[in-house]
TORZA-271746 format. One line per 5 residues: number of its first residue (from 1); their letters; for each residue x, y, z of N, C-alpha, C. Coordinates in nm, 4 decimals, m for minus. Layout:
! TORZA-271746
NUM = a = X:Y:Z:X:Y:Z:X:Y:Z | ...
! end
This chain:
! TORZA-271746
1 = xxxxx = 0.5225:12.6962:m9.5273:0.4824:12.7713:m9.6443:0.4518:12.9153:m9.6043 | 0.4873:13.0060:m9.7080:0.4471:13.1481:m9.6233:0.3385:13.2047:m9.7704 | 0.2820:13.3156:m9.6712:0.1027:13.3677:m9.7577:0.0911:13.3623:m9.9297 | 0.2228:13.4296:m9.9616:0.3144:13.4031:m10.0825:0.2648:13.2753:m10.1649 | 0.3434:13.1965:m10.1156:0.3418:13.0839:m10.1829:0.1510:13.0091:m10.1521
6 = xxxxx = 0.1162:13.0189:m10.0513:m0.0556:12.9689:m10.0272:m0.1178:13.0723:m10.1420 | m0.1179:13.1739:m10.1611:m0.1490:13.2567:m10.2460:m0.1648:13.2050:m10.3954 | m0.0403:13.1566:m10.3893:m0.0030:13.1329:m10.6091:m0.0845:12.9876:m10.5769 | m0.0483:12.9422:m10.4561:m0.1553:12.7624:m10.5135:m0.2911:12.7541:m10.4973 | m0.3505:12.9055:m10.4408:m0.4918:12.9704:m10.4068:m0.5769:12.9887:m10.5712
11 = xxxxx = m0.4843:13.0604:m10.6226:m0.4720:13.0984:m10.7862:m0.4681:12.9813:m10.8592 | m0.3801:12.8816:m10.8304:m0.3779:12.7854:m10.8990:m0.4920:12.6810:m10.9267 | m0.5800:12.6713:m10.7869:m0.6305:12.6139:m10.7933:m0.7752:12.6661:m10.8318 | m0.7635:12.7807:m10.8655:m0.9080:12.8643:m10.8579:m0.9263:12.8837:m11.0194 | m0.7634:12.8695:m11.1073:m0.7894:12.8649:m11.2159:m0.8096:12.6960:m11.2638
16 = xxxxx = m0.7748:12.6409:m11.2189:m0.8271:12.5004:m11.2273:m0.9475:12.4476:m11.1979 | m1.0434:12.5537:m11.1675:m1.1704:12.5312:m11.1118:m1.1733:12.3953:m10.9970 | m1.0494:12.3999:m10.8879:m1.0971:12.3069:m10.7849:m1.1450:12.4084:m10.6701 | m1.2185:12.4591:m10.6579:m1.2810:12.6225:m10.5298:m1.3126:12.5299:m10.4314 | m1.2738:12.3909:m10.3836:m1.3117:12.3701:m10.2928:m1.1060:12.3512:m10.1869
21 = xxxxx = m1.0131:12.3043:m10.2968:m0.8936:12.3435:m10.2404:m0.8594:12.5200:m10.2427 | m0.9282:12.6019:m10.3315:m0.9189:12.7319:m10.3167:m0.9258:12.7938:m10.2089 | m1.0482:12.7307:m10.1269:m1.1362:12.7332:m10.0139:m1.0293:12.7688:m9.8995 | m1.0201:12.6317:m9.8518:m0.9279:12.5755:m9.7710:m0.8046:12.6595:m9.7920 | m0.7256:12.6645:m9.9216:m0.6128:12.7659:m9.8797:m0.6542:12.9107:m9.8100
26 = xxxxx = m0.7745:12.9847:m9.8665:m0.8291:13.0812:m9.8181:m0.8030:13.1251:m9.7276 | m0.8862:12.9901:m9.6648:m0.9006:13.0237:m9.4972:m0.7357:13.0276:m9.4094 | m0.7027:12.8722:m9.4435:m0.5385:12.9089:m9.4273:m0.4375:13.0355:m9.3970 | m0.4587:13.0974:m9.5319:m0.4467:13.2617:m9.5627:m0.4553:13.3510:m9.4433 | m0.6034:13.3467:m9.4225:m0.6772:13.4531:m9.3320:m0.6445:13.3978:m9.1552
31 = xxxxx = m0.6279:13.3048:m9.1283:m0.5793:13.2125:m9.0314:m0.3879:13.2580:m9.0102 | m0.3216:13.2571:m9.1050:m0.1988:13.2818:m9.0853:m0.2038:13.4264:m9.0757 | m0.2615:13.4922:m9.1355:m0.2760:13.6919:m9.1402:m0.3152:13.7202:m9.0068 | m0.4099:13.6420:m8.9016:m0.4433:13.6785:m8.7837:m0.3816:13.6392:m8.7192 | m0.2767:13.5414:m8.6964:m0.2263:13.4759:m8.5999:m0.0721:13.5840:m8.5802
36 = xxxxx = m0.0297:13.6580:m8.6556:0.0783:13.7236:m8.6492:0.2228:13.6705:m8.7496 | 0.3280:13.5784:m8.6519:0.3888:13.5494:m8.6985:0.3642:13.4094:m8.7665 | 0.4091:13.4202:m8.9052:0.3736:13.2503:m8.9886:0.4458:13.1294:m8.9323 | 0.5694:13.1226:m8.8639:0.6493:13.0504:m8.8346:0.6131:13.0020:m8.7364 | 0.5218:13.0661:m8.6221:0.4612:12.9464:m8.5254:0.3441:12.9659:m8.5505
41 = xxxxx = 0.2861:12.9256:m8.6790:0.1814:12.8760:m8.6864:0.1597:12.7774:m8.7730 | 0.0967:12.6355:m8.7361:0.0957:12.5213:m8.8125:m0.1030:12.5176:m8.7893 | m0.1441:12.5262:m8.9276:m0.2894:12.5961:m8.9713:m0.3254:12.4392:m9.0568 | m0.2601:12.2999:m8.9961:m0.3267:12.2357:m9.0400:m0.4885:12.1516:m9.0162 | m0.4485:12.1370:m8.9187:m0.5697:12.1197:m8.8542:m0.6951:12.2089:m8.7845
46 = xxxxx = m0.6318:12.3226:m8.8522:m0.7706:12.4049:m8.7931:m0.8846:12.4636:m8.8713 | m1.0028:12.4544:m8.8371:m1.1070:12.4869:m8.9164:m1.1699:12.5728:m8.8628 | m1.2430:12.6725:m8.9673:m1.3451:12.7729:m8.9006:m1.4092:12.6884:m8.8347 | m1.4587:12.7788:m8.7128:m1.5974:12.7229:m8.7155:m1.7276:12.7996:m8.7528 | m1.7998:12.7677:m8.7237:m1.9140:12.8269:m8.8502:m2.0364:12.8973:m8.6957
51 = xxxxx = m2.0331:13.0507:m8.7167:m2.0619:13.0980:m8.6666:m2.2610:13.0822:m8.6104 | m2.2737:13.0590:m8.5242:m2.4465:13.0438:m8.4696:m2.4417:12.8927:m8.4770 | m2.3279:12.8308:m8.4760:m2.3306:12.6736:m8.4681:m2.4221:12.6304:m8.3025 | m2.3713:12.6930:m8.2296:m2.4501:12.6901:m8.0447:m2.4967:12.8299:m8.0331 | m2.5627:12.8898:m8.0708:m2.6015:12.9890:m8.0775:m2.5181:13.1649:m8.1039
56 = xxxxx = m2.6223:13.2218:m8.1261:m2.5626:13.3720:m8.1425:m2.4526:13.4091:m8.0661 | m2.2593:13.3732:m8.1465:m2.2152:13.4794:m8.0912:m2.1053:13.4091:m8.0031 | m2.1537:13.2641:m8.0117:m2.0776:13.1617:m7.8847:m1.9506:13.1168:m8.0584 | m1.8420:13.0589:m7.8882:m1.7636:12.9979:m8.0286:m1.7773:12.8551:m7.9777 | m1.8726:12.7815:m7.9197:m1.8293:12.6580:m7.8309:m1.9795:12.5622:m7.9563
61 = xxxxx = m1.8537:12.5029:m7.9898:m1.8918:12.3577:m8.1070:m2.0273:12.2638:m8.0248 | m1.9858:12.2457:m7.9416:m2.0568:12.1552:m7.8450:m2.1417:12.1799:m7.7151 | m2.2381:12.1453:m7.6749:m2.2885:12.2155:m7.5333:m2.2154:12.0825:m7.4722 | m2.1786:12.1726:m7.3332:m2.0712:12.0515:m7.2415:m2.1452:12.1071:m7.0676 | m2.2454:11.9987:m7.0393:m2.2957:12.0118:m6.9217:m2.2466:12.0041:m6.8085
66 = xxxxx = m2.2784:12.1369:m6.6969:m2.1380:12.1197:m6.6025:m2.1278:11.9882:m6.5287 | m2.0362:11.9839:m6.4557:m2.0202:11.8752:m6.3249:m2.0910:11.8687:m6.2275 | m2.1228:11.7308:m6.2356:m2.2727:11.6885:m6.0944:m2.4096:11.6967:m6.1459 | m2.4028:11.7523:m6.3061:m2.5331:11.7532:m6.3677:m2.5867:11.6044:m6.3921 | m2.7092:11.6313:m6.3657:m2.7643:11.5157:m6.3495:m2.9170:11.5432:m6.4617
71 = xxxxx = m2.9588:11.4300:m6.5747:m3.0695:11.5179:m6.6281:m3.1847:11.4992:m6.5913 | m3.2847:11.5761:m6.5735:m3.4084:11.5471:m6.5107:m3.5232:11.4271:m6.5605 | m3.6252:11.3805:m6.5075:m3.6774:11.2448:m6.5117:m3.8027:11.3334:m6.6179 | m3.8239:11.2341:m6.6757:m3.9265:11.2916:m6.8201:m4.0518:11.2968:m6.7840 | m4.1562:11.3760:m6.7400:m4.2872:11.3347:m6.6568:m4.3895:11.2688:m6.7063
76 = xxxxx = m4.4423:11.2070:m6.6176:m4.5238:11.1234:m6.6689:m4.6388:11.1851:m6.7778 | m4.6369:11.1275:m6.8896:m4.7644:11.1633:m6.9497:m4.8953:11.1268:m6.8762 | m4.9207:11.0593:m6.8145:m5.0400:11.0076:m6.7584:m5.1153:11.1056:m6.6866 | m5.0347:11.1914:m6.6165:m5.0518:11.2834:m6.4989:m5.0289:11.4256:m6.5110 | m4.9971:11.4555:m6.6526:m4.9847:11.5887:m6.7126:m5.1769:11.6218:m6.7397
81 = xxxxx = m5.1735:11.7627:m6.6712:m5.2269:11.8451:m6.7137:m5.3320:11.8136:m6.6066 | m5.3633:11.7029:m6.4650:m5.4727:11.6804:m6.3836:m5.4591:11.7743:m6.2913 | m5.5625:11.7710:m6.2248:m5.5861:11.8237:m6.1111:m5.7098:11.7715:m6.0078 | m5.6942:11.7716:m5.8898:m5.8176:11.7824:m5.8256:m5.9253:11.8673:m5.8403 | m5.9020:11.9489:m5.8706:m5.9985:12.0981:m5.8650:m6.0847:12.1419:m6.0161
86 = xx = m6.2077:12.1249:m5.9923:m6.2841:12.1539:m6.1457:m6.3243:12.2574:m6.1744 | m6.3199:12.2655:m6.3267:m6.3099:12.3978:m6.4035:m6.4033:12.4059:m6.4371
! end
């Protein structure tokens, strides 16, 4: 499909009040306009992602902990906050 034609079914659907397929062509749209040429680009499966999802600025969906990470042991409540030494 080229911007053209996503365009008139953008319209179509926006006068049909479905704005949630409006949506989706939208992005489509703006997805094929950045990518350059339309012909190698197949914009089905791709979704924004939604910016400050992992913080300010990152584009990474998921935190992915490196290799050999190991996670640390949870401390004992029992022994939080003692000391030998009095205050």
């Amino acid at each position: 499909m080229t911007i053209a034609d996503l365009t008139r079914l953008m319209e179509e659907a926006a006068v049909a009040l479905d704005f949630e397929k409006a949506r989706r062509l939208r992005d489509q749209i703006s997805l094929l306009r950045a990518g350059g040429d339309e012909q190698d680009i197949d914009p089905t499966g791709l979704v924004r992602q939604q910016p400050g999802a992992m913080g300010l600025g990152t584009s990474q969906q998921r935190m992915t902990p490196p290799d050999g990470w190991v996670k640390p042991k949870k401390p004992d409540p029992m022994t939080t906050r003692t000391s030998r030494r009095k205050r």
